[in-house]
Structure formats: structure tokens, C-alpha cells
Backbone as numpy.savetxt, mean C-alpha at the origin, in Angstrom:
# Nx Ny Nz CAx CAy CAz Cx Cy Cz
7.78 8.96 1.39 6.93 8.18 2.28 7.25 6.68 2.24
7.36 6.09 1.04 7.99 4.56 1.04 9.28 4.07 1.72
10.01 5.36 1.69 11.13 5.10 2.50 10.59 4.63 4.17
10.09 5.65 4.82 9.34 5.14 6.09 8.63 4.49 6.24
8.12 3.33 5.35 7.26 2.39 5.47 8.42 1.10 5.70
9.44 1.62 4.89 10.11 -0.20 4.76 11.40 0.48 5.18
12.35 1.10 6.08 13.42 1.44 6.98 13.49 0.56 7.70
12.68 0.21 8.43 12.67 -0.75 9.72 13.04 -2.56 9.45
12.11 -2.59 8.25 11.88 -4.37 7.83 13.06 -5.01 7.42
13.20 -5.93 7.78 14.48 -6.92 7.78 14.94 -7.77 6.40
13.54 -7.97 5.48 14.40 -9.04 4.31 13.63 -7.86 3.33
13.30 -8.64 1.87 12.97 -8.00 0.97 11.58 -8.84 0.58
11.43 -10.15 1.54 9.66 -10.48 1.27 9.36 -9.44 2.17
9.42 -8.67 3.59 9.00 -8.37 4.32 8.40 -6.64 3.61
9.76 -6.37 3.01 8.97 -5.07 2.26 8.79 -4.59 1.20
8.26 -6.31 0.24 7.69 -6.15 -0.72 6.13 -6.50 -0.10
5.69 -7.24 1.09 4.33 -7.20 1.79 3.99 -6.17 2.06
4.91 -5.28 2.61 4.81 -3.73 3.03 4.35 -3.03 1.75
5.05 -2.80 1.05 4.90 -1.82 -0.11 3.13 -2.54 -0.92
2.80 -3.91 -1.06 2.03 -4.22 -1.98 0.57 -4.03 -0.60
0.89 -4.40 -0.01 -0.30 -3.66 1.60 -0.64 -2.38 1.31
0.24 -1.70 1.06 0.01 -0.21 1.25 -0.55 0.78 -0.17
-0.13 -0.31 -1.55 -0.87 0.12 -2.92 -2.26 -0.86 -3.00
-2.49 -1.78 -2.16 -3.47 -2.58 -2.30 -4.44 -1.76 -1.19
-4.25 -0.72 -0.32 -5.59 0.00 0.78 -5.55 1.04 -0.30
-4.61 1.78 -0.80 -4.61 2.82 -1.57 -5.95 2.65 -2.77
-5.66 1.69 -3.55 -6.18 0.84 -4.45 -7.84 0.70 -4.32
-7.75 0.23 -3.09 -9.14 -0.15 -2.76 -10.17 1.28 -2.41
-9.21 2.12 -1.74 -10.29 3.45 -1.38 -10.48 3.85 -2.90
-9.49 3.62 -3.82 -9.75 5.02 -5.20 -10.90 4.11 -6.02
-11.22 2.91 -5.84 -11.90 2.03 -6.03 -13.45 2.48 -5.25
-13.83 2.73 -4.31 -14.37 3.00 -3.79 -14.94 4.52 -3.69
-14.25 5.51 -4.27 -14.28 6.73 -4.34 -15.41 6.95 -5.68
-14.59 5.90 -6.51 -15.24 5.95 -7.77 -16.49 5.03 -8.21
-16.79 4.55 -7.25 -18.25 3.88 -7.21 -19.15 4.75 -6.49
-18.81 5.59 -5.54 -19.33 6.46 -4.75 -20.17 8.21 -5.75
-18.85 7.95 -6.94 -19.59 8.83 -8.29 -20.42 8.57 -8.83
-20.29 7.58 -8.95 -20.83 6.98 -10.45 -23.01 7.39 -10.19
């Protein structure tokens, strides 16, 4: 799946924004999952 996130992007700031975007929504739902237990 990381491969198809950053194929397209042109430098290596562009898909290190990509990649840290996409563990930072990840991040936030499992964050959220687990307040939703508690």
C-alpha cells in the first residue's frame, strides 16, 4: 500500500509528507478507538 501512496510524488519531502499524513490519520483513529473503550 505505501508503494501507491508515494509512486506518483516527485522529491523525497513530498513523500516523506505523504507517508507521515498517512501514519499521523492512522494514529489518530487508533487513538480514538481506544478512548472510545476505555
Amino acid at each position: 500500500p505505501l508503494h501507491k501512496q508515494t509512486i506518483r510524488l516527485k522529491s523525497f519531502a513530498e513523500v516523506w509528507k505523504a507517508l507521515k499524513n498517512s501514519y499521523v490519520d492512522h494514529s489518530r483513529s487508533r487513538v480514538m478507538q481506544l478512548k472510545c473503550q476505555l
